[in-house]
PASEMI-837390 format. One record per residue (C-alpha): residue number from 1; residue in one letter; x, y, z. Coordinates in steps of 0.25 Angstrom, whole numbers, plus 2048, in hexadecimal, padded with zeros to 3 digits. Layout:
+-----+------+-----+-----+-----+
!  nr ! rest !  xx !  yy !  zz !
+-----+------+-----+-----+-----+
! NUM !    A !   X !   Y !   Z !
...
+-----+------+-----+-----+-----+
% end
This chain:
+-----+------+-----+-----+-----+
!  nr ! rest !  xx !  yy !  zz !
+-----+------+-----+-----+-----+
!   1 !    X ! F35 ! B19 ! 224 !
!   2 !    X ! F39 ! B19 ! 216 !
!   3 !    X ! F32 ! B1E ! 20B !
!   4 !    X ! F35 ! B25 ! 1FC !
!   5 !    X ! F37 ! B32 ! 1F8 !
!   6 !    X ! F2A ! B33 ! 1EE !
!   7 !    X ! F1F ! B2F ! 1FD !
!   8 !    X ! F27 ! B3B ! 203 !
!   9 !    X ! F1F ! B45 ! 1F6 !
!  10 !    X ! F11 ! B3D ! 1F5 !
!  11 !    X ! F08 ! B3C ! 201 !
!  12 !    X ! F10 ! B34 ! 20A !
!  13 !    X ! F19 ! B41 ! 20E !
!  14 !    X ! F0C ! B43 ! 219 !
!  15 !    X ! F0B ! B34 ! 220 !
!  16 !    X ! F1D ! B34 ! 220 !
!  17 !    X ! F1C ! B43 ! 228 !
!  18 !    X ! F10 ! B3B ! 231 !
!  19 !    X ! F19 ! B30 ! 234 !
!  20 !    X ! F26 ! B39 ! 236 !
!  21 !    X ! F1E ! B41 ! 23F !
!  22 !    X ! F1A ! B38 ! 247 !
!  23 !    X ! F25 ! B31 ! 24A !
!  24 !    X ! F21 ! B24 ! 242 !
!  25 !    X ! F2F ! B24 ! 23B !
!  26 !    X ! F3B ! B23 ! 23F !
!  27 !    X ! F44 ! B26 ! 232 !
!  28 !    X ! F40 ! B29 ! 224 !
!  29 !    X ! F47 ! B24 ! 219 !
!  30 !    X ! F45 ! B29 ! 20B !
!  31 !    X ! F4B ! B2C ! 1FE !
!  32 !    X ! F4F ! B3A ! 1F8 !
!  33 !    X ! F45 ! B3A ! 1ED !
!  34 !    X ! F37 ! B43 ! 1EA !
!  35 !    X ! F3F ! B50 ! 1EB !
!  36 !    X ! F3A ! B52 ! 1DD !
!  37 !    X ! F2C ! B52 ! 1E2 !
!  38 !    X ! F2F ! B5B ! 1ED !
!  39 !    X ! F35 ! B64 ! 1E3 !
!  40 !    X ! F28 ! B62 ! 1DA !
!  41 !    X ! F20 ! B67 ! 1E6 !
!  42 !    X ! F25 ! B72 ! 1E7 !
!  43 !    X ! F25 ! B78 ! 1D8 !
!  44 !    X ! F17 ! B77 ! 1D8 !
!  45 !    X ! F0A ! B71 ! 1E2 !
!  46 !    X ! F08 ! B62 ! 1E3 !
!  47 !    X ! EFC ! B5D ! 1E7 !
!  48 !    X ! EF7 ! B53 ! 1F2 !
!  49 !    X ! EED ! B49 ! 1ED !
!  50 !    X ! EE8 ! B3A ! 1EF !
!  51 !    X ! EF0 ! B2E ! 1EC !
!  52 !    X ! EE5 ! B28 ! 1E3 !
!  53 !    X ! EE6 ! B31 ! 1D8 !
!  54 !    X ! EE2 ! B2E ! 1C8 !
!  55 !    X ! EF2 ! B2F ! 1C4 !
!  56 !    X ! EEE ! B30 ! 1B4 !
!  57 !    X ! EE5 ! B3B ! 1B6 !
!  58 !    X ! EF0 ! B45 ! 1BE !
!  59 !    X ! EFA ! B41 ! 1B5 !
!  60 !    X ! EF1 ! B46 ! 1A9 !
!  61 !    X ! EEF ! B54 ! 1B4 !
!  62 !    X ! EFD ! B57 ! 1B3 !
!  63 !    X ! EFF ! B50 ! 1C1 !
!  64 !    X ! F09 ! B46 ! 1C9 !
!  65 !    X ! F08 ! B40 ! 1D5 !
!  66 !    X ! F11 ! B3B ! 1E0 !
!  67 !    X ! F08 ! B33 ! 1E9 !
!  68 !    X ! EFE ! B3D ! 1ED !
!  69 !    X ! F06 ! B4B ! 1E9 !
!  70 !    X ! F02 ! B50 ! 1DC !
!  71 !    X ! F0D ! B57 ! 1D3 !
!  72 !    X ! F0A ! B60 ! 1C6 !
!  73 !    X ! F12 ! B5A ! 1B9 !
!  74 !    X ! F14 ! B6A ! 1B9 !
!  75 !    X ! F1F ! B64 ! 1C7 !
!  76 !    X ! F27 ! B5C ! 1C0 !
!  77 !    X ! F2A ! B65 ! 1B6 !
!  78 !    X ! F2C ! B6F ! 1C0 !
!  79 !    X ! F37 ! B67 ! 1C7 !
!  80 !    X ! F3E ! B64 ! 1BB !
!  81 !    X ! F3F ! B73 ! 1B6 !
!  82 !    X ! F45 ! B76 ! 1C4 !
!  83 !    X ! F4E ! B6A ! 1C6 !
!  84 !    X ! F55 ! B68 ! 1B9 !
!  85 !    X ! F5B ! B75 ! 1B9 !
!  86 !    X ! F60 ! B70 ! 1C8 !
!  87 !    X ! F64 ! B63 ! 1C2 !
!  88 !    X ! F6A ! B6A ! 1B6 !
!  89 !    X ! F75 ! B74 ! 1BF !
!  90 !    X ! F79 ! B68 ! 1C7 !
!  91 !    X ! F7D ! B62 ! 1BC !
!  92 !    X ! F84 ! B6C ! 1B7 !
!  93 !    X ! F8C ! B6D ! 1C3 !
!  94 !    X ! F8E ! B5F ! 1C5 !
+-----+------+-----+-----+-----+
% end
């Protein structure tokens, strides 16, 4: 089964642990993306709601949303001001 990085953080996470769990699988293939959202979600909560949402109307709430997972603008800005520093002595040391 292939699938991308971003299903890994919305709702799919759930259905692709079914289908491991139950031996539906045989391999998984995916790429190495979504870490930033896995980072987002642990600075601060996130959220799980529907899929059919008013996208306009959470945007104006200070919200985001990766499939059904809501993310506070207030993550973003969180994982910038813990990563650029991060990025910043790599560099340095590069």
């Amino acid at each position: 089964m292939g699938y991308t990085s971003n299903m890994m953080s919305c709702g799919a996470r759930e259905i692709i642990k079914y289908m491991c769990k139950h031996k539906l699988i045989d391999a998984i293939v995916t790429t190495g993306g979504g870490v930033e959202e896995d980072f987002m979600k642990i600075f601060l909560d996130t959220y799980v709601n529907e899929y059919v949402v008013d996208d306009r109307k959470m945007r104006r709430n200070g919200q985001n949303r990766i499939g059904n997972m809501l993310i506070a603008n207030e993550s973003y800005v969180a994982l910038e001001e813990w990563l650029t520093p991060q990025l910043n002595e790599l560099s340095k040391r590069q």
